[in-house]
N, C-alpha and C positions, 0 to 999 in steps of 0.2 A: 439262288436267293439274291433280291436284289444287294447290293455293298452298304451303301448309303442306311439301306433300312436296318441291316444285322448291324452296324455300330451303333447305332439309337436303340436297340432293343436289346443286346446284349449282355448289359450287365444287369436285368427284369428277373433273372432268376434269384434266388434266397439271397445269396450273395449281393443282389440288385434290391432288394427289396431292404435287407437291413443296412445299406449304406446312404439309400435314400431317404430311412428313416432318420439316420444318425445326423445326416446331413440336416433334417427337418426340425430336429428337437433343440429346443430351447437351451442357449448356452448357459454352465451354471456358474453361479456367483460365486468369484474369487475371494477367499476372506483375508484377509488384510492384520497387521499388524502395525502396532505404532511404535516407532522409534526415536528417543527423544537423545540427542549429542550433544553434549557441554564439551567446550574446549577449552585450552589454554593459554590457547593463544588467539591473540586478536583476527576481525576479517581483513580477510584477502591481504595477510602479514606472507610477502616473497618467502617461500621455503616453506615454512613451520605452518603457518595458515593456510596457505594455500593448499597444503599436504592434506593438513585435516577435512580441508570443505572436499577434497578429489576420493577422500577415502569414502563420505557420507555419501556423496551421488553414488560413488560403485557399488556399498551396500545395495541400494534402492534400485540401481539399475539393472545387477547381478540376480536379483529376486526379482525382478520381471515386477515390482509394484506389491510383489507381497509383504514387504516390510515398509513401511512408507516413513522416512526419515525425515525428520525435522530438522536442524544443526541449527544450537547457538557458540558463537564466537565468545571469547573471554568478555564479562560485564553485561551478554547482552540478558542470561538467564538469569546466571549468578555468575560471582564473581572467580577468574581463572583459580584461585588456591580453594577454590568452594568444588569443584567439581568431582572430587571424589564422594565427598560427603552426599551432593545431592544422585552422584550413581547408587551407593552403598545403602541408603535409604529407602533406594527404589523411585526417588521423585523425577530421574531420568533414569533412563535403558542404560547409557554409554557415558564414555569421557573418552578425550582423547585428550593424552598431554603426556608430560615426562613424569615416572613412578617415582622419580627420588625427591618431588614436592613432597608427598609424604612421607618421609622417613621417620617426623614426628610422631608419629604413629604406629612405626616398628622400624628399626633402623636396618635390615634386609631389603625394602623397598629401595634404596639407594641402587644396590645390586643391580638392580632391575631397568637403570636408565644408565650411569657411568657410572666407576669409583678413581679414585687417584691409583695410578701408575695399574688399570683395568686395562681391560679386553679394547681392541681393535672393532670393527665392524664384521669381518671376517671370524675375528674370533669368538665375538658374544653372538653371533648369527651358531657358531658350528656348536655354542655353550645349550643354547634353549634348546635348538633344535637333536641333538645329538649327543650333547654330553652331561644329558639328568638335570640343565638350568630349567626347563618349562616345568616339569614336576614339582619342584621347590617353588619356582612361580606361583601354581595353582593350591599349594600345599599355602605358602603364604595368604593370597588372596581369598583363599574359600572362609579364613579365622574373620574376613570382613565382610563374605556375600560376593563376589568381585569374580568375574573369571578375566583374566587379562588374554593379549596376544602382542605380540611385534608388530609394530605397524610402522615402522619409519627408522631413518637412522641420518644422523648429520657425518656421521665419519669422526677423526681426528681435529676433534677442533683447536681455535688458535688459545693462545696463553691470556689475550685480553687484551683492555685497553688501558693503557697507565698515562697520567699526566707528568709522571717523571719518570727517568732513568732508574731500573731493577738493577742495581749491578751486585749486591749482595745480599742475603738474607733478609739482614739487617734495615734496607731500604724497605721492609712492607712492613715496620713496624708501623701501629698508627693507622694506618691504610685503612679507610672504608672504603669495602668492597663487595660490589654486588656479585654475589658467587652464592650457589645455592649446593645442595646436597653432601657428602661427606668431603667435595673439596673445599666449600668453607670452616668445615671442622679444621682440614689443612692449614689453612689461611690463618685460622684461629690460635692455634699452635704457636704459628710462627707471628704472630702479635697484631695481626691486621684483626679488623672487628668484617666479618660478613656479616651483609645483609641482605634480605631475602625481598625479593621485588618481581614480579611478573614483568613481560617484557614488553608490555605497554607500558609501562613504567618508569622505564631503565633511563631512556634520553633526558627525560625533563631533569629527573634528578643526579643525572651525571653535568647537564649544562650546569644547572643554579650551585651543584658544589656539594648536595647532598648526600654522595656518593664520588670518593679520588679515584675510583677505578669501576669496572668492570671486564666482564664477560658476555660473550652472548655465546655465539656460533662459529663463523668462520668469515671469509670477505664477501663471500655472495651474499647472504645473509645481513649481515653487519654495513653492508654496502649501502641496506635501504633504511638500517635504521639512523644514519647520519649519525656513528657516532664520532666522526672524525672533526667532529665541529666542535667536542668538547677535548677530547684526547687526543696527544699527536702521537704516541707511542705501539704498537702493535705488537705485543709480544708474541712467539710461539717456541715451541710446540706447547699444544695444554698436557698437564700432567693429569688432570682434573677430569677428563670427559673425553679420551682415546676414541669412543665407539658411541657417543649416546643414542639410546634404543629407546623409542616413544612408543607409544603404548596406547591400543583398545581396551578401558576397561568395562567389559556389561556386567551389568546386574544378573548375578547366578542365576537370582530364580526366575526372573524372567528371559534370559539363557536359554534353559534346561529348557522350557515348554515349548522350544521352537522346534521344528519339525527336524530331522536329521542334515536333511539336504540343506537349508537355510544356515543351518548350525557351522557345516564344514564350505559356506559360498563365504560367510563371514570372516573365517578364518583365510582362508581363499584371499579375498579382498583385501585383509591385512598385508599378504604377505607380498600380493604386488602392490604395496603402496611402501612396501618395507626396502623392496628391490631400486622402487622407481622414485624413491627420494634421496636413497645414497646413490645413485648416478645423477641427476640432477645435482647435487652438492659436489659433486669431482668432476659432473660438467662445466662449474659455472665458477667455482672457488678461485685457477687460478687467472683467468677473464678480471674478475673483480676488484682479484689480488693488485692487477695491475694498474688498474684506474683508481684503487686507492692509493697510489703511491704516486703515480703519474699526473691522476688529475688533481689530486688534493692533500699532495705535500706529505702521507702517512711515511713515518720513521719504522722501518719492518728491524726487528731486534730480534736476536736467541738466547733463552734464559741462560747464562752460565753455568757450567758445571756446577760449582759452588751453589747457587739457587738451588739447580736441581735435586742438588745431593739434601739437601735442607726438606726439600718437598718430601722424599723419600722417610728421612728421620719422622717426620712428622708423621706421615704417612702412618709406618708404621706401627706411630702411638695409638694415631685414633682406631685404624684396625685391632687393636688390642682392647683397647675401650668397644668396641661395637662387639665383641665376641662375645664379651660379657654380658647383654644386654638378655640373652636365650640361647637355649638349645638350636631353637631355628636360624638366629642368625650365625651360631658358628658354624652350620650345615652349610648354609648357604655360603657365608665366607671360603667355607674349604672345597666345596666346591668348586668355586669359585678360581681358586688358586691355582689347582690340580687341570682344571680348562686351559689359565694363564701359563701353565708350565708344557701343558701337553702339550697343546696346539701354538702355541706364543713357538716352541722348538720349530716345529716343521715349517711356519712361516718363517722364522729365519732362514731356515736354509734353502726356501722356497721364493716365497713371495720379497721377503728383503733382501736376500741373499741374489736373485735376478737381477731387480730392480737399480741394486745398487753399482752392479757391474757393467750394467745397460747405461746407467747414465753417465758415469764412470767415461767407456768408449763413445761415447754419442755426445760428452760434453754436457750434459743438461745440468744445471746448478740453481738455485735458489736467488 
């Protein structure tokens, strides 16, 4: 038989005949879904925004086009403290922002992003995934329509920005300060008034005085919101937001109707946006840390003992106060605890317990 002719005719039999059929037939139409992301933080904001808009494309691009996402940044739909409300209504699919904006609305939502003297990133990472936190999560969220996921983490953030000297308690009486979630109940305690500000916000009303302090994130972060033009002070460590964990929240029931595979690409997509934001934040924190002190004069400080101890007292008034509020928040609180106690151990004698002897002999210091 001629060579040439038997591979051209070859594959003619059944086998040839329905793949040159398959081959022939009209491709069929992919159906699509719409995705609508409200954020809470502003576009193309270094760190925080930037996270949110990398999470939306990977939805859309992880789904091959079958979810087709839209993103709005803070203010462009509605406004950043608007966003759960317009998920939880259904009037968008998603949010992306930090769950302890709403605590107003149940004071276990805090849990959900940082609390005072909380979880690390390692630790509220091994809390959801491992030790009964996403349960409680989803137990919370379902009393709104909400199904959440991890989608981001800052790490250990700094203590803040002061325009004077913390040297005791007593220095934050007075103090307006923009600090959000149950570390401004802390703050409150201790005689400062928090106020609650989106971080589009924060710089105008830290320059004109409307605001003696705040908080944001850390120095990569903080680097680009210039707040060193109003504050010279830099305090750390935050007691306030150890590990903060940001958060996908969609709309349950438009959730629930997505197909399986869509459902777990989602979840997927959170978790490397969860990965790929706290290394970016321990890439670039101490880079940052350095040009703010080098190029523009920042005064880097450590809260005293005394402060801290103060934080703690406080602390654990308002936890005492939040236990009361449900059933579910003491759930979750003790949870909560029992993660900080398990896991909190074997990072010490693991991950700090290293750490601290490596720098120790290597010399690395602050």
């Amino acid at each position: 038989m001629d060579r040439r002719k038997f591979i051209k005719t070859a594959g003619l039999g059944a086998g040839g005949v329905v793949a040159a059929s398959a081959l022939a037939a009209p491709a069929i139409a992919q159906s699509t879904t719409d995705m609508v992301i409200v954020s809470t933080w502003p576009r193309d904001m270094p760190g925080l925004g930037v996270s949110a808009q990398r999470l939306a494309a990977r939805i859309e691009a992880l789904t091959e086009g079958r979810i087709k996402v839209q993103y709005f940044a803070a203010g462009e739909r509605v406004g950043a403290f608007d966003a759960f409300d317009e998920v939880a209504s259904g009037n968008a699919q998603a949010y992306i922002g930090a769950d302890y904006y709403w605590k107003g609305k149940h004071p276990a939502w805090a849990y959900f992003t940082a609390v005072p003297f909380g979880l690390t990133y390692a630790e509220i990472d091994a809390w959801i995934k491992v030790g009964g936190g996403q349960q409680l999560w989803d137990e919370l969220a379902d009393g709104f329509g909400v199904k959440n996921f991890n989608a981001g983490n800052t790490g250990v953030q700094m203590g803040g920005w002061f325009n004077k000297e913390i040297e005791t308690a007593d220095d934050l009486k007075g103090l307006k300060m923009r600090i959000p979630g149950l570390g401004g109940d802390v703050m409150a305690k201790l005689g400062a008034s928090p106020v609650a500000l989106p971080g589009g916000q924060i710089y105008e009303n830290l320059v004109s005085g409307a605001v003696d302090a705040t908080e944001w994130v850390g120095p990569w972060n903080d680097y680009f919101m210039k707040f060193y033009e109003a504050a010279k002070y830099y305090y750390y460590p935050g007691m306030h937001e150890p590990g903060a964990m940001l958060a996908l929240g969609c709309n349950k029931a438009w959730f629930s109707k997505l197909s399986k595979i869509d459902q777990m690409i989602i979840e997927a997509a959170c978790n490397e946006e969860n990965a790929v934001s706290m290394a970016e934040a321990n890439g670039n924190n101490g880079a940052y840390l350095d040009k703010l002190i080098n190029e523009h004069g920042v005064v880097l400080k450590q809260f005293s003992d005394e402060v801290y101890d103060a934080f703690g007292d406080a602390s654990a008034a308002v936890f005492e106060e939040t236990i009361q509020h449900s059933d579910l928040a003491r759930r979750v609180h003790e949870s909560f605890v029992k993660a900080r106690s398990e896991v909190g151990r074997w990072m010490l004698l693991a991950d700090t317990g290293y750490t601290v002897q490596r720098n120790r002999v290597l010399g690395i210091k602050v």
